[in-house]
N, C-alpha and C positions, 0 to 999 in steps of 0.2 A: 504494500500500500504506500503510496506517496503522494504529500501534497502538491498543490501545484507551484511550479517556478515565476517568481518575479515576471511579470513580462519587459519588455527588452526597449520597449519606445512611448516617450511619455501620450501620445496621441491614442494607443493603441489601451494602456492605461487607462487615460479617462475615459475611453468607449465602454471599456469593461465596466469599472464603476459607476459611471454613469446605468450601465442596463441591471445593473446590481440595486442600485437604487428605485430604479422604476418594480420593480419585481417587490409583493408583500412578504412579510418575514416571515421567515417557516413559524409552525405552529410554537415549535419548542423556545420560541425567542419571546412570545409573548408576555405581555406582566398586566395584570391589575393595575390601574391609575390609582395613589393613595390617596388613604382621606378617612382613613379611621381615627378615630377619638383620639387614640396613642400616639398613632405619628402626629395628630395637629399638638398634642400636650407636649410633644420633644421638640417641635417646629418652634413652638414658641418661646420653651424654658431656653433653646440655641439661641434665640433674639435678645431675653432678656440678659443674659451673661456675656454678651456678644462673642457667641463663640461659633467659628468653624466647623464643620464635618466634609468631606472627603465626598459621603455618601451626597451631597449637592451641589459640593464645587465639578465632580465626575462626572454628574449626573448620572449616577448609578440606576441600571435598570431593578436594582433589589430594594430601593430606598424603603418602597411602602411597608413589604414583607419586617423587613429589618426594624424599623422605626417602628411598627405596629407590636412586634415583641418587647420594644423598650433597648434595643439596642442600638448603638451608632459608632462609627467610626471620625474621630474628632482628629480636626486636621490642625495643627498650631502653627505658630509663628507668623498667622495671615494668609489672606489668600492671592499671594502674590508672588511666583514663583521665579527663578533668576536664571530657569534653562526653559528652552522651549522647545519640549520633546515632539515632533510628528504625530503624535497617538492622542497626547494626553489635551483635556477641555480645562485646564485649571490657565487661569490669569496670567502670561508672565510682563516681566517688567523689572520695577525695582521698589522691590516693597519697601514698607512702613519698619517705622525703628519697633522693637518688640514687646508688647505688653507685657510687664512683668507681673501685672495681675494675672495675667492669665491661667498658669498652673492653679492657681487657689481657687478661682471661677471655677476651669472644669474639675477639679476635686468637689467642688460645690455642686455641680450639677450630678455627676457619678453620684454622689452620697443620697440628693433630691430624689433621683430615679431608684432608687437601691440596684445599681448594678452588681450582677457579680465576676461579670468579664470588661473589658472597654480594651478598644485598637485604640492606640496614639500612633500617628502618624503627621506628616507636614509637608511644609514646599519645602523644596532645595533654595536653601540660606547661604551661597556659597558668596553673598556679602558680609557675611561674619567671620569672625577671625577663629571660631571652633565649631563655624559648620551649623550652628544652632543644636550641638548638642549639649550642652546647657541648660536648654530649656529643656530638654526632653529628659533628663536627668531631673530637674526640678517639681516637671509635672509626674513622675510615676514617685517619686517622692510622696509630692502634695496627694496623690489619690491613695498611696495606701495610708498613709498617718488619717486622713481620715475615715477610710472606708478597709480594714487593715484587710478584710476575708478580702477583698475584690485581689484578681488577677490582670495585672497589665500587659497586653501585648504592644512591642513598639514595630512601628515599620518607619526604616529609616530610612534615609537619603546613601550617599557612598560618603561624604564627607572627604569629598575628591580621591580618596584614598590613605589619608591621613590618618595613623595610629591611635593618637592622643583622644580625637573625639570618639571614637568608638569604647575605649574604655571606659570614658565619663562617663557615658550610657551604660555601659555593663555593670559597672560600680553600684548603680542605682536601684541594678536585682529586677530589670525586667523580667516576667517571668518566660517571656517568647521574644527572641529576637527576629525581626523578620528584613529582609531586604528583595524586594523584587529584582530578578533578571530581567525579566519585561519580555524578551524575543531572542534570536539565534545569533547568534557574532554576525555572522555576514549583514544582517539588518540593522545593527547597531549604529552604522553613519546616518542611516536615515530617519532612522525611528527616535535613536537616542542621542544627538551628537555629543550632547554631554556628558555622556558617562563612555565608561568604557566595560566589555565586555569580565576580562581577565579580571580587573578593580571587583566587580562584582562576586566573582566566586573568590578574592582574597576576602572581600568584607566578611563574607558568609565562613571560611578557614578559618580566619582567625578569635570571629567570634566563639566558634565551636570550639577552638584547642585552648582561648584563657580561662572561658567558664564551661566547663562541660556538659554543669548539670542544666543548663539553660538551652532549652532546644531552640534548632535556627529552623528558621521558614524563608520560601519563597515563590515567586507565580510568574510564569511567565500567561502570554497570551499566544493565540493561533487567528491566523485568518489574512495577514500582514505578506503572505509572500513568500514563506518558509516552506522547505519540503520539509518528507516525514522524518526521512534519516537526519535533518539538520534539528529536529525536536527530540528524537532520540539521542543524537548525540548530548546536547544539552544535560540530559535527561540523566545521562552518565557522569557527565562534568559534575556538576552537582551531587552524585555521591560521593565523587569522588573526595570530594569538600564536608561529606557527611552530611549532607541538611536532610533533614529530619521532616519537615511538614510542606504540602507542595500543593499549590492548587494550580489548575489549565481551567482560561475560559474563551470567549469566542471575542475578540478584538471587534466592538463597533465604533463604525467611521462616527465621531461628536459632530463632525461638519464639515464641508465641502474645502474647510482650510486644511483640514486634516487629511493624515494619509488614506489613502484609498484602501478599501477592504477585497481583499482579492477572491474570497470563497466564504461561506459558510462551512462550519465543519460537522457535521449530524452527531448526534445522541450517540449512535454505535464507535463512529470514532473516538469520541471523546470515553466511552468504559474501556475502550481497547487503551487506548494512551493509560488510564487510573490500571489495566490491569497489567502494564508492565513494568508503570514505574514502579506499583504495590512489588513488582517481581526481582526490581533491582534491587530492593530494602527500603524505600521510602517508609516510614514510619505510618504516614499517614498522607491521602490522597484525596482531594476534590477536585473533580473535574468534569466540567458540564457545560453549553453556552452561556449559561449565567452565570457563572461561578467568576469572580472576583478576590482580592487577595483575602478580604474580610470577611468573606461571606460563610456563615455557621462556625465564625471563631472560634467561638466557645464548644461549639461541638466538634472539632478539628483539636484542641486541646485538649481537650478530655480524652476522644476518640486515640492519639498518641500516646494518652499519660496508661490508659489502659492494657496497651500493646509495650511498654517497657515495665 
């Protein structure tokens, strides 16, 4: 089985996308529009603390589902990001100097909600001078001092590469460190100019060999232009690094700025893909068109904790 190849000329590109676009989304893409009592109660209390989530800057297709159980993924440091990936719908630019309320806010709001998991996650701060991890260090702090049962997942940036922020983070005793790959090396100029491939599975190595007990996570996406043997290989890279928790979902185009989505990938492929990575020792696997880095967190970490 193989995905399909990049096509070769930007004209031929946009024809495909384009008729990709006129076409209704398979069934399995579908989602409910929110508007349960729960997501408007988490809409709001996000207004009043002015806080972020991922789940709206993304415009996640799981937001209702997610927010309707009382869960969210809260994105810090602003929503104003300082690379601008081909994939991703979040703001860039040159963000705002940092709230330092903020850690105490969303510890306020986790406590409000009685969570007993939360993602922290942010834009890349690579106008800071430690990456903004600092703050992410400060907020899984501020969330357990207050809320001590709850479990902090962080998903971080690469912090260019740089040793020092990564520990600040680790220090802090997340209880999941996560870093997305996003896509295949070969995609990486396009998809991600900012980051680099190899940076990525060093983040993910060295998290796992300072703290052990701390499992690493990551997610890439399909649909971008990758064949199957370049997601396989991935797939291997990544043990190689030991990461422990892994979700695949299905890449959609945010908008007509964005890169073009070159296929859908069906239901069957995507169990085929959870049943091989399940076969290389992945600890634990989600993988679905909807499936996102966040998506059933909390059962993704349980789901792992029960299997070691």
């Amino acid at each position: 089985m193989s995905g399909i190849a990049p096509l070769q000329f930007i004209r031929g590109r946009r024809v495909r996308d384009a008729a990709l676009s006129r076409q209704p989304k398979p069934d399995w893409l579908k989602v409910r529009a929110p508007g349960s009592p729960n997501y408007l109660r988490l809409r709001g209390l996000m207004r009043e603390l002015k806080l972020h989530t991922v789940c709206e800057e993304a415009h996640c297709p799981n937001i209702g589902e997610c927010w309707h159980h009382g869960t969210a993924t809260f994105m810090i440091m602003g929503d104003v990001c300082t690379r601008a990936c081909g994939y991703c719908n979040v703001t860039h630019g040159a963000p705002a100097a940092l709230d330092h309320d903020e850690p105490e806010n969303l510890a306020k709001a986790v406590e409000s909600l009685g969570l007993a998991y939360v993602v922290v996650t942010s834009v890349d701060r690579d106008d800071l001078p430690d990456f903004g991890a600092g703050a992410f260090a400060a907020t899984v702090r501020a969330v357990k001092a207050r809320t001590p049962s709850c479990r902090v997942e962080v998903l971080v940036p690469d912090f260019q590469g740089h040793e020092p922020p990564l520990r600040t983070v680790l220090e802090a005793r997340p209880d999941i460190l996560n870093h997305n790959t996003e896509t295949v090396p070969r995609l990486y100029r396009i998809a991600r100019p900012g980051g680099r491939y190899p940076r990525a599975l060093e983040l993910l190595d060295r998290a796992r060999r300072w703290v052990p007990d701390t499992p690493t996570k990551t997610g890439i996406m399909v649909g971008l232009g990758e064949t199957w043997d370049e997601i396989l290989e991935v797939l291997r890279d990544l043990r190689q690094v030991d990461c422990q928790i892994l979700t695949i979902g299905q890449y959609l185009r945010p908008s007509l700025a964005h890169l073009p989505m070159e296929r859908y990938y069906t239901p069957d492929e995507f169990r085929e893909l959870k049943r091989i990575a399940l076969e290389l020792g992945f600890g634990h696997v989600e993988s679905g068109p909807l499936v996102r880095s966040s998506y059933h967190a909390h059962e993704q970490a349980e789901s792992y904790a029960s299997r070691t």
